[in-house]
C-alpha positions, 0 to 999 in steps of 0.5 A: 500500500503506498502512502501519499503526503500532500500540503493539504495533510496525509492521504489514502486512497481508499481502494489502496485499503482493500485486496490487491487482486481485487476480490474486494475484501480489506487487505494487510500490509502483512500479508503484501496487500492480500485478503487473508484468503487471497494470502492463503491461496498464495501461500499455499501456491508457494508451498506446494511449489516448494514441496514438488521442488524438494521431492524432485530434488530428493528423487534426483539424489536417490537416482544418481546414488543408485546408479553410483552404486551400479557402477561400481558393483560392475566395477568390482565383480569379484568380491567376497561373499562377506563384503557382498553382504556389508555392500547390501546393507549399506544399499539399504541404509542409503535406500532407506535414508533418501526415502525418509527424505522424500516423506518428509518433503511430501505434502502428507507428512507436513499436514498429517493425517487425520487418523495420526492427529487423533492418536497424537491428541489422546496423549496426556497434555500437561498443558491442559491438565495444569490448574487453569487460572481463574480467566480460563475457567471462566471462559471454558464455563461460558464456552460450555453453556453457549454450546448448550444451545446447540444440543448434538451440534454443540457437542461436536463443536466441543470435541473437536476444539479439545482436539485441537487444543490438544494437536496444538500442544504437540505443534509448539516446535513448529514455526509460528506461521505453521501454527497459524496456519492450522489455526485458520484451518481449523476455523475453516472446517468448523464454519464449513461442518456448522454451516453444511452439517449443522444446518446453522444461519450464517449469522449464528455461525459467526457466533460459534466462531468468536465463542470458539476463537475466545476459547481457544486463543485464551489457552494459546495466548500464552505461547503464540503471543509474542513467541522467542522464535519471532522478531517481534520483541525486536519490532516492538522496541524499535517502534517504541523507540521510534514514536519516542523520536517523533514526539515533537510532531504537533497536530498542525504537521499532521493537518490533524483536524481537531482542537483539543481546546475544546473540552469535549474533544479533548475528553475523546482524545484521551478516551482514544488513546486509552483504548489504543493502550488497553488493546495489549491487555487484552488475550482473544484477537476480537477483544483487541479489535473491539479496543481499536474499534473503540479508538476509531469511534471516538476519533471520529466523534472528536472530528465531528465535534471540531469540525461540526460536520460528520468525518471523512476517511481522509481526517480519520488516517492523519488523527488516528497517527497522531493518537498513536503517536501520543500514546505510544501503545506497548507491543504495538507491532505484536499486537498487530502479528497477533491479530494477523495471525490468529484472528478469525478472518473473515473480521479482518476481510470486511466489516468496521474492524477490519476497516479500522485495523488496516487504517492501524497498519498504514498509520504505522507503516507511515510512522515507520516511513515518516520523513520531512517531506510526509510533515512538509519539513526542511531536512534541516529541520527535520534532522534537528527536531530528531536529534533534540537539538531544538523543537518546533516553536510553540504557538506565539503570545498573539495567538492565545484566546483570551480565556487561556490559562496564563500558566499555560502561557507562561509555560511556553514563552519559558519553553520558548526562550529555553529553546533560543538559550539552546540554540545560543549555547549551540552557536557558542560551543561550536565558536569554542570548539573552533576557536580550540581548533585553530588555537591548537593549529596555530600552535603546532605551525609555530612549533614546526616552523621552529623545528625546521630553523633548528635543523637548517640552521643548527647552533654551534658553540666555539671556544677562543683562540686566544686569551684575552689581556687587558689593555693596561698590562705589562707588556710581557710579550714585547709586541713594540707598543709605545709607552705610556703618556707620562704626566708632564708639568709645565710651568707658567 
């Protein structure tokens, strides 16, 4: 699904919202754009190429060993009986090794029959035999006395979610896609036996199928949600830290279309975000879309009341961002897996909750995404506002309505001139660190200049030739030098 930003807000088209190979159910970002059904046809496709591949490639091995083995038993005619016999044994072994390889590539080794299903669920199951906490046993009675109703149906339905439950324990080693895949299998028959067998009204099925998604996801919660095998902890954490870099983004980037100023809006935003928040505790998938339904209503109740008109899906994306953004949910992105994975589909496929779960991904695949030109932002500031070296200027003294609190108003011209006190004392580190710079440059020029005078011009010390005399002395070496002037007295 591509995003688009323009200077009016943030847009998507809705027909971008639905199955890319156009069988008109909502699509995933997920599952690359597809239905969960069209997902699983694909998949399937995929697999079962892979699976023909694998078994070609096992047949090709099995060939060249046997004709390998041919060769050289004509080669060596004549052996003995003993090394004959070693010789068919080893033949066997091999023989034995490549057909285990083509079961275990074939199709009917990684579905497994039924008939092994069955005998693998009657084992004793610690996991369903431990002491159930209180939820799950509220659970399991509520399951029981709504398949009441349904006599010999009910009874059906019963026994062969119990061993599905069962064949679940013993599928814990297998990867978490294959897990979900036999979940949305067993969805798939039981609506299919209710329906066909059962004689059930489609509307009462979809009741048997969120009462049989309660039950079982209650018990599997625990080991499906957020599995060690996955990367979704990893997700999970660069979201957090991700919407925690953004939280200077302001409505007006946004082009949200609400003003919390108004009291009842701002009642509705903080009802949005609690719910947002509330979805991770809860366990069925359909509870957690219920949280991001209510989330969804109360966003477009505050544009209602803001704009005192009824919300377009275009004001819907750009506030349901915003939502996100300020709260912030915990283990957003295995949330979203969890619902993927282990939801019944056809609530993701059509109705509100998958109308409202797919805008949740695209709101956080353009979280994911977002750069200065979704927020039509500079680069430069964009990169100033992600490293927290400024944040946006807040709105100015003029602007304020007349009933505005004056803390509210002192609080940001504070937070204004903190933000002018910054960005000065970023210019005058780094005239300080300029300055250093060039001090320390000028100082090793001089001290380079003066070690190549030294080494052209090295100091020499020479000592005296002769000694020296002073000039009244006797004259002992003769050298004819005139007497000295005698004194003369002339008298007048």
């Amino acid at each position: 699904m591509s995003l688009k930003s323009e200077r009016r807000g943030i847009h998507v088209d809705q027909s971008e919202l639905l199955c890319k190979k156009g069988c008109g159910y909502y699509g995933n970002p997920a599952w690359q754009g597809f239905c969960s059904k069209c997902w699983r046809e694909e998949y399937h496709k995929a697999r079962q190429k892979q699976i023909q591949e694998d078994w070609e490639l096992a047949e090709r091995l099995q060939r060249e060993e046997e004709e390998a083995f041919a060769s050289s038993q004509s080669s060596q005619g004549a052996q003995s009986l003993t090394f004959s016999k070693f010789e068919e044994k080893k033949t066997n072994e091999k023989t034995r090794k490549v057909t285990t390889v083509k079961k275990f590539f074939s199709a009917s080794s990684r579905v497994g029959s039924k008939k092994a299903e069955i005998q693998e669920a009657k084992a004793p199951s610690p996991s369903i035999n431990r002491q159930t906490s209180i939820e799950t046993d509220r659970v399991s009675k509520e399951f029981i006395e709504f398949l009441k109703t349904f006599h010999k149906t009910g009874q059906e339905i019963y026994k062969q979610t119990k061993l599905f439950l069962e064949a679940m324990h013993f599928k814990r080693d297998l990867s978490i896609e294959e897990q979900s895949e036999c979940t949305q299998d067993f969805y798939q028959n039981v609506a299919e036996r209710v329906q066909t067998r059962g004689k059930v009204p489609p509307e009462r099925v979809e009741k048997i199928m969120d009462q049989i998604e309660k039950y079982i996801m209650t018990r599997l919660y625990k080991y499906v949600f957020c599995p060690e095998t996955t990367d979704d902890e990893k997700k999970d954490l660069a979201i957090q830290k991700r919407i925690r870099a953004l939280h200077w983004v302001t409505p007006q980037m946004l082009c949200v279309p609400v003003n919390e100023e108004i009291p009842e809006v701002s009642d509705m935003v903080v009802k949005a975000i609690t719910d947002i928040i509330e979805m991770d505790s809860k366990r069925v998938p359909r509870d957690k879309l219920a949280c991001i339904t209510k989330c969804s209503k109360h966003i477009f109740n505050a544009i209602k009341i803001t704009k005192n008109e009824p919300a377009s899906a275009d004001d819907f994306l750009p506030t349901l961002i915003y939502i996100v953004l300020k709260g912030n949910p915990p283990r957003l992105q295995s949330n979203i897996q969890y619902i993927t994975r282990f939801c019944n589909p056809s609530r993701l496929m059509t109705g509100e909750d998958g109308y409202y779960f797919t805008n949740l991904c695209c709101a956080v695949a353009f979280i994911e995404k977002l750069d200065a030109q979704s927020l039509n932002l500079s680069q430069e500031d964009f990169d100033r506002y992600m490293s927290g070296q400024t944040s946006p200027r807040k709105q100015e003294s003029e602007n304020w309505s007349p009933d505005a609190c004056l803390g509210v108003k002192q609080m940001y011209k504070n937070l204004d001139l903190l933000s002018q006190l910054n960005e000065r004392q970023e210019r005058i580190m780094n005239e300080a660190k300029k300055l250093e710079k060039d001090l320390i440059d000028w100082t090793d020029g001089i001290a380079k200049e003066v070690q190549d005078i030294v080494e052209k011009y090295p100091l020499e010390i020479k000592p005296p030739n002769q000694s020296l005399v002073a000039i009244d002395s006797e004259n002992v070496e003769n050298d004819k030098l005139p007497p000295p002037l005698q004194p003369q007295v002339y008298a007048g």
